[in-house]
C-alpha positions as YAML, in Angstrom:
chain: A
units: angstrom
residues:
- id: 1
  name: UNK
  ca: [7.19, 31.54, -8.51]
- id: 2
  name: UNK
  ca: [7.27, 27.95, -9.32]
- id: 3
  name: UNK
  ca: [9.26, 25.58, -11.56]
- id: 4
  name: UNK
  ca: [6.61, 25.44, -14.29]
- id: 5
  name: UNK
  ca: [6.15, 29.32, -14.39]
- id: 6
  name: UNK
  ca: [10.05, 29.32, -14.95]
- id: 7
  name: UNK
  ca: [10.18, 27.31, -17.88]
- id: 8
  name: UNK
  ca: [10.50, 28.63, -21.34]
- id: 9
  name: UNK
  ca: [6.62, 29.04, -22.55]
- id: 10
  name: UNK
  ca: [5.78, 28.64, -26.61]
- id: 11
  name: UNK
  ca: [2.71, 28.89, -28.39]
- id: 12
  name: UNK
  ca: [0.19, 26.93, -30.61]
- id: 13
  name: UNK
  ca: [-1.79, 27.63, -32.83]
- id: 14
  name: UNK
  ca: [-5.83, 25.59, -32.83]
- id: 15
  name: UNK
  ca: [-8.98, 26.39, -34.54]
- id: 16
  name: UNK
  ca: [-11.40, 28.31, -31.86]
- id: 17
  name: UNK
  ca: [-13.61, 24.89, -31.76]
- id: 18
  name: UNK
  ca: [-10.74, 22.72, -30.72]
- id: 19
  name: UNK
  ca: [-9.88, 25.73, -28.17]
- id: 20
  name: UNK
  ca: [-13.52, 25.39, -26.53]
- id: 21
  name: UNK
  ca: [-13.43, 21.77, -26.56]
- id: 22
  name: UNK
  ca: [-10.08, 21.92, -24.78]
- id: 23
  name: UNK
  ca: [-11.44, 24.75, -22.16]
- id: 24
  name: UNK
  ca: [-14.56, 22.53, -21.38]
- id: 25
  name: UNK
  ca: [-12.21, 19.34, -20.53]
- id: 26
  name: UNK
  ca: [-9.42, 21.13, -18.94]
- id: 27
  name: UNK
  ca: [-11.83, 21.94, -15.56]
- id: 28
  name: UNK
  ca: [-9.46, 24.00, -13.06]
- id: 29
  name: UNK
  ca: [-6.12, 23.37, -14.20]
- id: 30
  name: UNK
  ca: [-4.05, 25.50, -16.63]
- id: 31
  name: UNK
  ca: [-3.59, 23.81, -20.24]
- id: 32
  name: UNK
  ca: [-0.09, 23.10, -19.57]
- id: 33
  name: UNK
  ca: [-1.22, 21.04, -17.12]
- id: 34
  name: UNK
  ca: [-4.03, 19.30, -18.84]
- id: 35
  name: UNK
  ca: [-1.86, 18.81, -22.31]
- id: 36
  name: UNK
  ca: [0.76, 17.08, -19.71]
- id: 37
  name: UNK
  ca: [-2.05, 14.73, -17.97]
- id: 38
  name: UNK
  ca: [-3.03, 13.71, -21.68]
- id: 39
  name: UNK
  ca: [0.48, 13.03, -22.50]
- id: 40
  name: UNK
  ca: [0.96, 11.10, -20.27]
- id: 41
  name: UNK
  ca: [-2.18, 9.14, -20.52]
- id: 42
  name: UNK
  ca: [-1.31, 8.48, -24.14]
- id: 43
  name: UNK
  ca: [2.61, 7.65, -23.39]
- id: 44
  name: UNK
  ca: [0.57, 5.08, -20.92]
- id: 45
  name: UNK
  ca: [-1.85, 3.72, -23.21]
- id: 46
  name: UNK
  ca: [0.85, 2.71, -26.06]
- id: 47
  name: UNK
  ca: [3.26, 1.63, -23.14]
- id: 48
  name: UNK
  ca: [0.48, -0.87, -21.85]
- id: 49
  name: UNK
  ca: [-0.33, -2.44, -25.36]
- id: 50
  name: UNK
  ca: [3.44, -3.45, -25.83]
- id: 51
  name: UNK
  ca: [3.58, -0.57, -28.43]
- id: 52
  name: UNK
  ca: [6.24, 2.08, -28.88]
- id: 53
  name: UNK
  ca: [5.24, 5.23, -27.13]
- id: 54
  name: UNK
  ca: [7.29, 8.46, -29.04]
...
């Protein structure tokens, strides 16, 4: 068992649209994983503007 499987797990709640929108761009990883890579490519974004990423 990894790290990641270790951690504490919650849930959210999306509208079945936004669910298959999410499973289309997700492509072979787990959504944990993808909602991480699009963190971080947010965090990124504001970071590289000279804006205040949360």
């Amino acid at each position: 068992m990894n790290e990641e499987s270790k951690s504490e797990k919650t849930s959210i709640q999306i509208s079945a649209s936004t669910r298959d929108r999410l499973y289309r761009l997700k492509f072979r990883r787990t959504y944990d994983q993808f909602l991480n890579e699009l963190c971080d490519l947010y965090e990124n974004e504001g970071s590289d503007e000279g804006e205040f990423a949360p």
